[in-house]
C-alpha positions as CSV (number, residue, x, y, z in Angstrom):
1,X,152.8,221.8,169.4
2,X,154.0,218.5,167.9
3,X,156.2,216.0,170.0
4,X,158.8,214.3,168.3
5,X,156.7,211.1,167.5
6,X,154.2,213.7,165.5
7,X,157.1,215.1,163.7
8,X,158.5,212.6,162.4
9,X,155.4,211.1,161.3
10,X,154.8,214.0,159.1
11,X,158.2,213.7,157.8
12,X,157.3,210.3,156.7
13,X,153.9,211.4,155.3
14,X,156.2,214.0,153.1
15,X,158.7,211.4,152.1
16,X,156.1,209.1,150.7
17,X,154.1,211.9,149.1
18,X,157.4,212.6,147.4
19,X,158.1,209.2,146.3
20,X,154.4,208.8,145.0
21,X,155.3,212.2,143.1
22,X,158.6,211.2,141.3
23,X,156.5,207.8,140.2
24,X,153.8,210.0,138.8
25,X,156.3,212.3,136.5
26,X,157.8,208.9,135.8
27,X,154.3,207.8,134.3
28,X,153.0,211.1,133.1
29,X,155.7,211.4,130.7
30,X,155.4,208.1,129.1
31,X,152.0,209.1,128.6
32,X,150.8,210.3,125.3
33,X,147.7,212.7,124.6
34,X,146.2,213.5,121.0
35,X,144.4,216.1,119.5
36,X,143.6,216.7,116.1
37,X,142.5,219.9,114.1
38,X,140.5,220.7,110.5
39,X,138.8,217.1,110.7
40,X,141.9,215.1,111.6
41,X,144.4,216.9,108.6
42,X,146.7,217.5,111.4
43,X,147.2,215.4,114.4
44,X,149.8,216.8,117.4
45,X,150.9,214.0,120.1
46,X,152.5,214.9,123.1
47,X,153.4,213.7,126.4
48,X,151.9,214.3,129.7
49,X,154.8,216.4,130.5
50,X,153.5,218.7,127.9
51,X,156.0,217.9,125.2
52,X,155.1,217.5,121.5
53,X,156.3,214.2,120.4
54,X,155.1,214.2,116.7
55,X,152.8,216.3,114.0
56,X,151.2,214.1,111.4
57,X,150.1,216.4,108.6
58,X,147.9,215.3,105.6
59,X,149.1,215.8,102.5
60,X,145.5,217.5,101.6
61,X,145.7,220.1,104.1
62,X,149.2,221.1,102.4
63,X,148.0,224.4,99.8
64,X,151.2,226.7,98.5
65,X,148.3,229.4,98.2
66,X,146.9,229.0,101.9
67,X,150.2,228.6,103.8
68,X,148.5,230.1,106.6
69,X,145.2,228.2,106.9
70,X,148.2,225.5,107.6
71,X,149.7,226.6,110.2
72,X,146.1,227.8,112.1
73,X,145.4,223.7,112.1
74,X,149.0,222.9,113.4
75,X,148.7,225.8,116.4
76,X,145.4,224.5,116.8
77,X,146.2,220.8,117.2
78,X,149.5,221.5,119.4
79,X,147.5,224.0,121.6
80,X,144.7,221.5,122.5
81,X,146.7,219.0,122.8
82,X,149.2,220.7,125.4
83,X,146.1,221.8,126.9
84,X,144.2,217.7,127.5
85,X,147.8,217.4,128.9
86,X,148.3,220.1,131.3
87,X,144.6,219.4,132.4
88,X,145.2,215.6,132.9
89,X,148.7,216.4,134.7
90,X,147.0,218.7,137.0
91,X,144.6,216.0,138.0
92,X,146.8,213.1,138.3
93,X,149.0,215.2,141.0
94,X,146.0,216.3,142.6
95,X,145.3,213.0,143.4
96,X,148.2,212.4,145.5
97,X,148.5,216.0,147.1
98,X,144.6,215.9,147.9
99,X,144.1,219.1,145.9
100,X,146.5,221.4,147.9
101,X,148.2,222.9,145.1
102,X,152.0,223.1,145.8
103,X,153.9,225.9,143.9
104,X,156.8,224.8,141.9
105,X,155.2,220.6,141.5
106,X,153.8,221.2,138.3
């Protein structure tokens, strides 16, 4: 059983972890992650909050007769992009909840 001193210590403890969390989302979505598909023809950026913040598409990989070999290099970009994003958002939190994973932080 916890006495009021331990109690409120934890409360503390939760308080800063919460602050430390807000500063993190702060960060993590000013940061930008970038991934590239069919030897850099398309280029997806997005934030660390897993939000796509430009496409850059060469003009080359643009073919009126292979539409969809176009949009297989954007899905590809955007996906592994979102994905270097989740991955280093998962990380970053982990660092300040010590690996418990939390439902509902991220």
């Amino acid at each position: 059983m916890l006495g009021r001193g331990g109690m409120g210590n934890i409360m503390k403890q939760a308080q800063m972890m919460q602050k430390r969390m807000a500063q993190m989302q702060q960060e993590l979505e000013e940061r930008r992650i970038e991934a590239t598909s069919g030897g850099g023809m398309v280029k997806a950026v997005v934030s660390g909050k897993q939000q796509l913040i430009s496409l850059t598409i060469d003009p080359k990989a643009v073919d009126p007769e292979d539409v969809e070999m176009l949009q297989d290099l954007v899905v590809a970009a955007v996906s592994e992009a979102l994905k270097q994003s989740q991955k280093m958002s998962e990380e970053e939190m982990g660092k300040i909840t010590g690996g418990l994973n939390i439902p509902g932080l991220f």
